[in-house]
C-alpha positions in Angstrom: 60.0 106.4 134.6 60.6 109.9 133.8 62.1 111.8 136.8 63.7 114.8 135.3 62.1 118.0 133.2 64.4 119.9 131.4 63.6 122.7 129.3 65.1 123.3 125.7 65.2 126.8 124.6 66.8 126.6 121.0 67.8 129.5 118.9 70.0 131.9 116.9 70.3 134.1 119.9 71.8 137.1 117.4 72.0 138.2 120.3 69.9 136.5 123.1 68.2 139.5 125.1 66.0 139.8 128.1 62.9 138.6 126.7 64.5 135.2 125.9 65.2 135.3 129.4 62.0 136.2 130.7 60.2 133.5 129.0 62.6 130.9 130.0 61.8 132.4 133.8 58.2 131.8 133.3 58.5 128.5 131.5 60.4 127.4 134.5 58.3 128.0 137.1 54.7 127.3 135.4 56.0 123.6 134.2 58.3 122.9 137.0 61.5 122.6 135.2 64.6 121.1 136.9 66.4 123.3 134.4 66.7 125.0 130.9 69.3 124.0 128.5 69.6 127.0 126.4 71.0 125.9 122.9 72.9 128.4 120.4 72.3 127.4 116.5 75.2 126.9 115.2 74.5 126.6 111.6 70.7 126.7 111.4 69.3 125.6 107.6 66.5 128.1 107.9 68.6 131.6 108.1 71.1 129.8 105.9 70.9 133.2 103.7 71.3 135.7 106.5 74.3 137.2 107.6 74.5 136.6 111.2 77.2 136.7 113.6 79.3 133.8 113.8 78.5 130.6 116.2 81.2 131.2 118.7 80.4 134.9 119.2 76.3 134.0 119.6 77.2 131.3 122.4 79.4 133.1 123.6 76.5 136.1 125.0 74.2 132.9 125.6 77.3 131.9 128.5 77.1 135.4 129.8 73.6 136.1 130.1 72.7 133.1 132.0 76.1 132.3 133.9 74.3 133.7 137.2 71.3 131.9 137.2 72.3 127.9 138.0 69.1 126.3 136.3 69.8 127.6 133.0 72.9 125.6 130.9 74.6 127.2 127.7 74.5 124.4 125.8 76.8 124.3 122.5 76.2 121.2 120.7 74.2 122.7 117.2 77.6 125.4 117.8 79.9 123.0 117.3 78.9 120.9 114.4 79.8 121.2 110.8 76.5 120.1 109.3 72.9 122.0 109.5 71.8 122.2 113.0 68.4 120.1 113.0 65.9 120.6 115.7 65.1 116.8 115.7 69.2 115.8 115.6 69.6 117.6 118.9 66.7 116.3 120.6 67.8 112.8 119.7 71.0 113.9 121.4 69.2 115.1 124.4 67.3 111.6 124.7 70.4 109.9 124.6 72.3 112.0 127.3 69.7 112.5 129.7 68.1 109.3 130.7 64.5 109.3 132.3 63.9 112.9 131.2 60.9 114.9 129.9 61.6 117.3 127.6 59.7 120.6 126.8 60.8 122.8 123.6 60.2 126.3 124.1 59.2 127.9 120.7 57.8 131.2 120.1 54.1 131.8 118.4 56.0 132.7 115.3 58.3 129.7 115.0 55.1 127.3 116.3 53.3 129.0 113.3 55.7 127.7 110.9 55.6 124.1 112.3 54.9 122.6 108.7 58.0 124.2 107.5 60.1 122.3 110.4 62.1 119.4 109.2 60.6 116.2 109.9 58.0 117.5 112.3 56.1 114.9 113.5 59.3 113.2 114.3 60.6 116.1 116.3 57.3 116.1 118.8 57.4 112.7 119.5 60.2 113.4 121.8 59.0 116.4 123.4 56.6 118.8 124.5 55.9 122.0 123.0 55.5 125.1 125.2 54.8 128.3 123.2 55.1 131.8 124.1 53.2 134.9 122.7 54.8 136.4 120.1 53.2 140.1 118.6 51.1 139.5 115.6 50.3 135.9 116.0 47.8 134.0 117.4 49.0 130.9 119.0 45.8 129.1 120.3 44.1 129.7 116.7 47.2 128.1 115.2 47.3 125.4 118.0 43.5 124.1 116.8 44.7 124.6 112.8 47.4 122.2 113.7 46.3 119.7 115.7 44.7 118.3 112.8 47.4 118.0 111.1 50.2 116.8 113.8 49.2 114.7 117.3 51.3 117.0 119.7 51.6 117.8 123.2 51.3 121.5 123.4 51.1 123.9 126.0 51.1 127.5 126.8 53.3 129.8 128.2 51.5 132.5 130.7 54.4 135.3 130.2 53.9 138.5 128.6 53.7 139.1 124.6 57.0 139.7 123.4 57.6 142.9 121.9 61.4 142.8 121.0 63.7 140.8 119.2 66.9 140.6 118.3 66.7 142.2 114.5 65.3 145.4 116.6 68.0 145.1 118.9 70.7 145.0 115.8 69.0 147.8 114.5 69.3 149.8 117.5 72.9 149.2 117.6 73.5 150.1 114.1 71.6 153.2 114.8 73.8 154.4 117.9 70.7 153.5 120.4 71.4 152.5 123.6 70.4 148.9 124.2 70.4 148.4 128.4 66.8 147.5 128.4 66.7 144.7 126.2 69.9 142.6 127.1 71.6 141.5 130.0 74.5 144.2 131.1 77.2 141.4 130.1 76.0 140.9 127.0 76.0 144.8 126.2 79.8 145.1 127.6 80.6 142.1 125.2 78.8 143.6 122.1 80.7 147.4 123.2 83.9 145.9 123.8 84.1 144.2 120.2 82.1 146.6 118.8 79.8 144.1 117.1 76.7 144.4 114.8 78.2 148.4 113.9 77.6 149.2 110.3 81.2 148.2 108.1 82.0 150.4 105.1 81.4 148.3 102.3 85.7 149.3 100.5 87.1 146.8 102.8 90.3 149.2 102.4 88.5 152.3 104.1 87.3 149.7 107.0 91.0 148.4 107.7 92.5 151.6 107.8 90.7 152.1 110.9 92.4 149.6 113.2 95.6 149.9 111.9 98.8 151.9 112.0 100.3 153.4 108.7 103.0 150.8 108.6 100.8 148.4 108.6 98.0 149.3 106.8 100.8 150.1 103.7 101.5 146.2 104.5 98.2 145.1 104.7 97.8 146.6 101.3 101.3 145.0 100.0 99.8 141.8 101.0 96.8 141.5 99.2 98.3 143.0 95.9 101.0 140.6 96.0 98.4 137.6 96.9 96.6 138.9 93.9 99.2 138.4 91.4 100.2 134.8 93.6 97.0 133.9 92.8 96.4 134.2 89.1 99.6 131.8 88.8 98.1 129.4 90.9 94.7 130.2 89.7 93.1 130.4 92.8 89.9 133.1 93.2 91.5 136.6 93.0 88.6 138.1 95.6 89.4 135.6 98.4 93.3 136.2 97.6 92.4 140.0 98.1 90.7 139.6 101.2 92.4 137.3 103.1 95.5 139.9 101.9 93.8 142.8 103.7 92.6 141.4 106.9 95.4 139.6 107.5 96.8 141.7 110.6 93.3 142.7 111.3 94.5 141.7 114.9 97.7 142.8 115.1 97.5 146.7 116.6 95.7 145.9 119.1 97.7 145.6 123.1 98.5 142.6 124.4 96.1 142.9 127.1 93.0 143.6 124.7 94.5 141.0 122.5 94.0 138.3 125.0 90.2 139.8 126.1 89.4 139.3 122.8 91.0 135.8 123.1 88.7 135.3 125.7 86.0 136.7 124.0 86.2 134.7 121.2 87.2 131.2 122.7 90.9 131.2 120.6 92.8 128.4 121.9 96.3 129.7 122.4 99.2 127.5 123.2 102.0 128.5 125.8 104.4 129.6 122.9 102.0 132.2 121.6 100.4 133.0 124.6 103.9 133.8 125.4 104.6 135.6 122.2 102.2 138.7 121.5 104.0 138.6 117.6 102.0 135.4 117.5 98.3 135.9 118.6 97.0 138.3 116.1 96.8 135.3 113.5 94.4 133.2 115.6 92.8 136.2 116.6 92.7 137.6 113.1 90.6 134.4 111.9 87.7 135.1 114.4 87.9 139.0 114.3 87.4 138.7 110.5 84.4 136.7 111.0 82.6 138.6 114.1 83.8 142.3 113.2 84.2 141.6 109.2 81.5 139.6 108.6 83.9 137.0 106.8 82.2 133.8 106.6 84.7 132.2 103.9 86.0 129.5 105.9 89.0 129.2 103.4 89.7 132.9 103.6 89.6 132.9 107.5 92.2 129.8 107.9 94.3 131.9 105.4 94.4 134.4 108.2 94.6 132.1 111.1 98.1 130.3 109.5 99.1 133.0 107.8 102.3 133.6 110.8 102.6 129.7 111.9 101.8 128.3 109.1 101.2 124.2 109.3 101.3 121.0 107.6 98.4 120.4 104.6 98.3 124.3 104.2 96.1 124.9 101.3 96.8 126.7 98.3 95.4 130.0 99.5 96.9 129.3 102.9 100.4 129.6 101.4 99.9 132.6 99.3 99.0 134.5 102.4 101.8 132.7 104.3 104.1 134.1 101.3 102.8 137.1 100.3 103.5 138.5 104.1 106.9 137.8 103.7 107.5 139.0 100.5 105.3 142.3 99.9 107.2 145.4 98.7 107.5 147.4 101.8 109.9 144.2 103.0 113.8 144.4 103.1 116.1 142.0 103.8 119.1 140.0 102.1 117.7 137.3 99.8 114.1 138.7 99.4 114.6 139.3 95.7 115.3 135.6 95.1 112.5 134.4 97.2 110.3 136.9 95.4 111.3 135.2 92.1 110.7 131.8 93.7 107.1 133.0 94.6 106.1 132.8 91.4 107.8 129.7 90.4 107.0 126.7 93.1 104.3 127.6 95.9 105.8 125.0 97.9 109.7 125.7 97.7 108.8 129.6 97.9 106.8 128.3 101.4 109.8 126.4 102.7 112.4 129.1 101.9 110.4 131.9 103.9 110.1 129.9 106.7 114.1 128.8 106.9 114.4 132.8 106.4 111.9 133.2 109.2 113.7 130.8 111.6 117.2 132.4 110.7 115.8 136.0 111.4 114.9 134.9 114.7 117.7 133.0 115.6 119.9 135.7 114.6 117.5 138.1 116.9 117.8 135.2 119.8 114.3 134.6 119.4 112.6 131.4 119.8 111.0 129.5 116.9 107.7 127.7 117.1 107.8 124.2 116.3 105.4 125.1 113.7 107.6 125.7 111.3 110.0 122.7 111.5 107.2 120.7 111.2 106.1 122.8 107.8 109.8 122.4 106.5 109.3 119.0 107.3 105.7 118.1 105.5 106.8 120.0 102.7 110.0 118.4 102.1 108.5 115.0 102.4 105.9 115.8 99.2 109.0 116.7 97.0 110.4 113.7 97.9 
């Protein structure tokens, strides 16, 4: 016997704002809902062509906007799986976690309009029941009789108030220096300020990095990429990722410690004790999901070029080690031995790796600095191949 009714509120939330909020208020009380699970899309097959912000950054707003209310759940299975994020896959979930439940999708008029389009419909509403809110310029109940014909479904309607905004207007608004306090929750505006998200980038990636970085480091930064560049016509790997990954390598690393870790926070970067420990360290990790929420990076290969490009690790990929050697060996580097390693570079990837990390260990030995176990563990996998 079904005991339990739990709400499932599904979406890209890019970002989630008070309306989605609202509804999930009304839903609640009109149906009698134990709770609401609100799930973020994590890679949904229908905006497959957009450019929205990435998973981790969406959920993230999702966890603070509802945090004080105890019947709504942030809910991150679609979030963190690699493949499409299927409407009907989760709801299978669902059935499977929760035993003896009733579920009761909460779709907009626009979304509940497109219901042929949905993958494996009729599937889907076997397992639930459809509440739909008013959406402007749609008219749910004419669409409801339109489609019954075609689907058996359990539909009802929400009694909340059209809503007027969404989150395209809200990005808009941002990108046009509006204020946005009316239409999301005050924790999601702080989190949107503080990491300055959905602001307009200049399109010369070169212009956009010299913003957040220091001259030294922006003349690296460029040394970098034009030495990845010329890595990666030997190793024929794509020039354009090579360039990138080059440029936002450090895209991390002026920032304090203290707004280093926020942004840990922020972005959900898993830090051990070592680099938690180390502030030389976290700009990598960091680096890998700045590039993605504040770049718009969406390269997976270029992003773990950034995220190893310090630590390195065993089964680094081609552009991985590039990065890894093309920090060490840029021109604006001096030290003893960097002319043969430079040579090296463009002779064997994988020696030219191993040598810059036994020159990274001695540099901090020398400086009485400890060495993560990272890079044993590198020398080590590498060694073993040539073997």
């Amino acid at each position: 016997m079904e005991n339990k009714r739990i709400g499932v509120m599904g979406g890209t939330f890019n970002p989630i704002h008070k309306g989605h909020l609202s509804v999930a208020e009304a839903a609640m009380k009109q149906f009698k809902l134990d709770k609401i699970l609100f799930v973020t899309g994590g890679n949904p097959p229908h905006k497959k062509n957009l450019n929205i912000l990435p998973a981790f950054a969406r959920h993230k707003m999702v966890c603070l906007a509802v945090e004080d209310n105890e019947n709504f759940v942030p809910c991150d299975y679609e979030v963190t799986k690699k493949t499409y994020s299927y409407s009907l896959e989760t709801m299978k979930y669902f059935k499977k976690t929760y035993k003896d439940t009733a579920f009761f999708f909460i779709v907009g008029a626009d979304s509940f309009h497109d219901l042929p389009t949905w993958h494996r419909p009729r599937a889907l509403l076997e397992l639930c029941t459809l509440l739909v809110y008013d959406r402007k310029g749609y008219d749910m109940k004419k669409d409801h009789d339109i489609l019954k014909k075609e689907y058996y479904c359990h539909v009802d309607f929400i009694d909340s108030e059209e809503i007027n905004i969404s989150s395209s207007f809200i990005r808009e608004e941002i990108k046009n220096g509006k204020d946005i306090t009316d239409y999301v929750p005050e924790k999601v505006n702080e989190y949107i300020k503080r990491n300055n998200l959905y602001q307009p980038k200049d399109k010369d990636l070169k212009r956009e990095i010299r913003k957040v970085l220091n001259k030294e480091r922006y003349i690296h930064s460029l040394g970098v990429s034009n030495t990845a560049v010329k890595m990666a016509k030997i190793y024929n790997i794509n020039t354009s990722k090579a360039y990138i990954a080059g440029l936002l390598h450090d895209c991390a690393k002026n920032l304090s410690k203290s707004k280093a870790l926020q942004k840990c926070s922020d972005y959900d970067v898993e830090l051990d004790d070592f680099e938690r420990s180390n502030r030389a360290l976290i700009h990598a990790k960091l680096g890998e999901r700045v590039a993605a929420a504040e770049y718009g990076i969406t390269d997976e290969s270029i992003l773990l070029a950034i995220k190893w490009h310090t630590l390195g690790r065993p089964g680094m990929t081609t552009l991985e080690k590039i990065i890894y050697v093309a920090d060490v060996i840029e021109p604006s580097r001096e030290f003893d031995g960097i002319e043969s390693l430079r040579e090296l570079a463009f002779e064997d990837l994988d020696k030219a790796v191993i040598e810059c990390t036994k020159a990274t260990i001695a540099y901090n030995e020398k400086k009485g600095k400890p060495v993560h176990p990272n890079a044993y563990e590198l020398i080590k996998d590498l060694e073993n191949k040539q073997q």
